[in-house]
C-alpha positions, 0 to 999 in steps of 0.5 A: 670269208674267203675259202681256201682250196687244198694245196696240191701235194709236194710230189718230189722228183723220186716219188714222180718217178716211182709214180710214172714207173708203176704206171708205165708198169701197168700200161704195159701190162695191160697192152700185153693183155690186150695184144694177147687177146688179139693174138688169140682172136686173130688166131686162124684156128679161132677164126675157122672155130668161130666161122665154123660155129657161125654157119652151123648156128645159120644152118639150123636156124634155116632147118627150123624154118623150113620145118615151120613152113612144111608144117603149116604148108603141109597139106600142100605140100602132100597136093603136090608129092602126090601129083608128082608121084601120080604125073611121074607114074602115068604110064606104068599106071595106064599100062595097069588099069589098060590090063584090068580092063583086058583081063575082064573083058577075056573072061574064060568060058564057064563050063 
């Protein structure tokens, strides 16, 4: 038994060329579709866009991150403003309490 294998078909000169003609067709089509997309993406006004969208995208995830730390920070945080404030505030602060202690201390005479 032997088996036979299908023949290939009998393609004739006009038909090799219809053939090669739609596929160079379709190659070229499908270039210009790639180059076209390219042009598009290669674009400086797309690239600034996506640049653009990149570093704002980066920028929030950043915000979001801080804001996590500050909130499980936060009583260190607020340790640490206060002792600014009261560091930056000493002498003003000193300077009151020095004019509290005066004025008890210059009680007018009673009648």
């Amino acid at each position: 038994m032997s088996t036979m294998l299908p023949e290939e078909p009998v393609v004739t000169d006009r038909e090799s060329v219809i053939l090669s003609d739609a596929e160079r067709r379709y190659l070229r089509r499908k270039f210009k579709d790639s180059l076209a997309v390219t042009r598009n993406i290669l674009h400086p006004h797309n690239q600034l866009r996506r640049f653009v969208k990149r570093q704002s995208t980066q920028a929030k995830q950043f915000a979001d991150e801080t804001v996590q730390i500050a909130k499980k920070n936060a009583p260190i945080i607020g340790a640490i403003g206060v002792s600014a404030i009261l560091i930056a505030a000493r002498g003003p602060i000193s300077r009151w309490i020095s004019k509290l202690r005066n004025s008890k201390t210059k009680t007018p005479p009673s009648k």
